[in-house]
Structures are given as structure tokens and as C-alpha cells.
C-alpha positions in Angstrom: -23.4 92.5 -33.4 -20.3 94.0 -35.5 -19.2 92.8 -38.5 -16.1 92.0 -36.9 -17.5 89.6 -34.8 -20.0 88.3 -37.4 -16.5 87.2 -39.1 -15.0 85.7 -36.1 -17.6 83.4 -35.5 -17.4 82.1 -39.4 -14.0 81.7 -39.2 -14.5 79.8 -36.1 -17.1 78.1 -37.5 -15.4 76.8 -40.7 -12.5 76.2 -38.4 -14.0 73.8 -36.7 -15.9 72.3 -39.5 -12.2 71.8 -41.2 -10.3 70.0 -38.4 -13.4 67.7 -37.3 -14.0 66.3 -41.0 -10.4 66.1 -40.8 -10.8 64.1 -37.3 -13.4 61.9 -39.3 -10.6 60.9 -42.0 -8.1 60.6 -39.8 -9.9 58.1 -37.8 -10.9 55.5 -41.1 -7.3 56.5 -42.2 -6.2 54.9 -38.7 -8.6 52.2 -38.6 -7.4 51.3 -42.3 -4.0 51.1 -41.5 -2.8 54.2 -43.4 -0.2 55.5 -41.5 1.0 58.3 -43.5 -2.5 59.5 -44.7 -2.9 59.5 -40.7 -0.5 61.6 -39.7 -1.0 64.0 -42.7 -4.4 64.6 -41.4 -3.8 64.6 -37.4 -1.6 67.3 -38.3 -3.6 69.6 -40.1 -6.6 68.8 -38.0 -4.8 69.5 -34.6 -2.8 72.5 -36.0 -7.0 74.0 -36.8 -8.0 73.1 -33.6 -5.6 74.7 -31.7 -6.1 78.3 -33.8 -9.8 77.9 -33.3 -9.5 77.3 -29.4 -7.2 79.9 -28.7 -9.2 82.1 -30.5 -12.6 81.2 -28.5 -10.7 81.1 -25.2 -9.6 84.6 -25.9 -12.5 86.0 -26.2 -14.9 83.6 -24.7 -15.2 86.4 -21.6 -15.9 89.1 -23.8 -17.8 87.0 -26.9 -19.5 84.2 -25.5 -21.2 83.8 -29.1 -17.4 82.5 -30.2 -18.4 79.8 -27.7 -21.9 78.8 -29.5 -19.8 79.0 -32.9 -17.4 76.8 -32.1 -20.1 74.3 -31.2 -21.9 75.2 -34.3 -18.8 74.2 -36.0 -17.9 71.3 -34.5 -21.9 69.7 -35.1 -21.4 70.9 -38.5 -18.3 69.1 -39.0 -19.7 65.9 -38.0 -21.9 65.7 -41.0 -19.6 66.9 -43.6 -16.9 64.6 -42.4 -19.4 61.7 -42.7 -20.4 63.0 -46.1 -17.2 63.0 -47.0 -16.5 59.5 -45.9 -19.1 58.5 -48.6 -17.7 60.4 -51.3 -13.7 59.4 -51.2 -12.4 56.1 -52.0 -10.5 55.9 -48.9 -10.8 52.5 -47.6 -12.4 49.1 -48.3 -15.9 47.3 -47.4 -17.5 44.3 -47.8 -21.0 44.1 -48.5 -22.5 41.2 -47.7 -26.1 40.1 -49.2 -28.3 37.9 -48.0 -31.2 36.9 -50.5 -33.3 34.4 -52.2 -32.6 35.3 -55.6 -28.9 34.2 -55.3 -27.7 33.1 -58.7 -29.1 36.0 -60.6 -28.0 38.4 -58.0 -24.3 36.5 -58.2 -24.3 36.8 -62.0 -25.5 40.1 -62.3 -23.4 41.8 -59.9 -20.6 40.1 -61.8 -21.6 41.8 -64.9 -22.0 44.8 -63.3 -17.9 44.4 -62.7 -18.0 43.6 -59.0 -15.5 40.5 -57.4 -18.4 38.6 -55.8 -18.1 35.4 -53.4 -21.2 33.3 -52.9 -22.2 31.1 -49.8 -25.3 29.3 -49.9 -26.9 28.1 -46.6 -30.3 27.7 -44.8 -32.0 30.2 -43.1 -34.9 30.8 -41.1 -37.6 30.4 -43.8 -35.7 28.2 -46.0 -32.3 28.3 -48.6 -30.6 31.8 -48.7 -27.7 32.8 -50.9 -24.7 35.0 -48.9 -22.8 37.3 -51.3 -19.3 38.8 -50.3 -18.9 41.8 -52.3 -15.4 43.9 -51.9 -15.5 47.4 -52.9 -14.0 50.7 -52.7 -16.2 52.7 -49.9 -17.6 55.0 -52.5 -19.1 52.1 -54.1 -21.0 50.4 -51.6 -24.1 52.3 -52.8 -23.9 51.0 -56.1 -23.4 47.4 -54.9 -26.9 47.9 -52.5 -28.3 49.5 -55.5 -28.4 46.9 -57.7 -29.0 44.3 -55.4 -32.0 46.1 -54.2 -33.5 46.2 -58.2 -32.9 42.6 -58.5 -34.4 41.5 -54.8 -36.3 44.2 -53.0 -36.6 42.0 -49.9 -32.4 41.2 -49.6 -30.8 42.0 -46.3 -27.1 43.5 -46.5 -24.5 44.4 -44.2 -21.5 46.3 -44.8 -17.7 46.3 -42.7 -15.2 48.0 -42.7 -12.1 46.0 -43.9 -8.9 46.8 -42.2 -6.6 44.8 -44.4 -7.4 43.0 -47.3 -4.7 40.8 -49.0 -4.8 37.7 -51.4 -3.1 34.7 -50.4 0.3 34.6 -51.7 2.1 31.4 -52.9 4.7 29.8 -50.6 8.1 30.2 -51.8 
């Protein structure tokens, strides 16, 4: 193997890495409602793609290990892109926690800064407390995290929000 094609594969390879994280922000940019963030990334993403492919379809005859790389970079950018998702503030969630231990949970998640809604209701083994937290993606960890110190045994869930928006006063 040359050291030529030792390079085309990376640059396949981070290629493809590139536009399919980019596909992955695109997608919650979409799903969020961001139109321009959108379009930003479906450009760059799609303009990547169609270097890489060209690239592997010109030499795919010749260098069928430009085929394997492009796969290899495609896999690869799967992960990052949902790494990524975790790391940038793009886009809302609500946690929601379901546990026993409802008014200390409810107070100390307030301390800890987070807009909390609480529900109380009955479940299966007796009263439960539901918690509607709204947070920044990145910070849904933090939200789980100290919920989990407080109650080991809560359940959570987390959405996506698509639009969020407080009522507004009629005019």
C-alpha cells in the first residue's frame, strides 16, 4: 500500500466523518425548527459528500480499499455526530422524573437552578411525584445526575422539544 493511497483513504475517511456528524446536526437542527442552522449544515454536509463519492467512485475499480474507507467513515461519523449532539446546546429537552422522593427532589433541583414543574399522582405501588424539567440538551446529564443522588431508584425520560414557548397575554 503507497503512501498515496494510505492518504486517500484518510481523507475519505475524515470526509465522511465530517458530512455525517454534519447529517446528525442537520437532522435535530430540522427537527428543532432551525431553518437557517439547517440549511447551513445540509450545505456543507452534501457539498463533503459529493467530494468524497466522486473520489471513491473514481477509483473504486482500481482501489476498492477507498470503498471500505468510505464505510469506515461513515460508521465513524455516526458516533462523533451523536457525541456531538451531547456536547452542543442545540436544542431543548424535557426531562421528566418520576420518583418517591418528590418534594426534596422538586426543591433541590430548584436550587440547583433548574425551571421544574411537579405533578403528583398514583402509581403502581403507591403516590409518585412527576417532575417536568426544561433544559438545554447539554444539560440533561446534569438534571439525571442529581436526581439520581437524591433517589437512586427514580425513573426518567427525556424528549425532544420541538417548540417551546410561554403563553403570551391576549392583547
Amino acid at each position: 500500500m503507497t503512501w498515496s493511497l494510505v492518504l486517500g483513504c484518510l481523507v475519505i475517511i475524515l470526509a465522511r466523518i465530517g458530512d455525517v456528524s454534519l447529517g446528525a446536526l442537520r437532522t435535530v437542527a430540522v427537527v428543532s425548527g432551525h431553518r437557517g442552522w439547517s440549511w447551513l449544515f445540509g450545505l456543507f454536509e452534501i457539498t463533503i459528500w459529493v467530494f468524497a463519492v466522486s473520489a471513491v467512485i473514481a477509483h473504486i475499480r482500481t482501489e476498492p480499499v477507498y470503498g471500505i474507507a468510505f464505510a469506515v467513515g461513515a460508521a465513524t461519523g455516526n458516533y462523533v455526530g451523536v457525541t456531538l449532539l451531547r456536547w452542543l446546546p442545540f436544542g431543548d429537552h424535557v426531562v421528566r422524573v418520576f420518583t418517591r422522593e418528590g418534594a426534596a427532589m422538586f426543591d433541590a433541583l430548584r436550587q440547583a437552578g433548574f425551571v421544574v414543574t411537579k405533578f403528583e399522582g398514583e402509581g403502581r405501588d403507591g403516590p409518585v411525584t412527576m417532575l417536568f424539567v426544561q433544559v438545554r440538551r447539554n444539560r440533561s446529564q446534569r438534571v439525571i445526575r442529581a436526581a439520581r443522588e437524591l433517589d437512586p431508584q427514580c425513573f426518567y425520560t427525556i424528549d425532544d422539544i420541538r417548540v417551546a414557548d410561554a403563553a403570551r397575554p391576549a392583547p
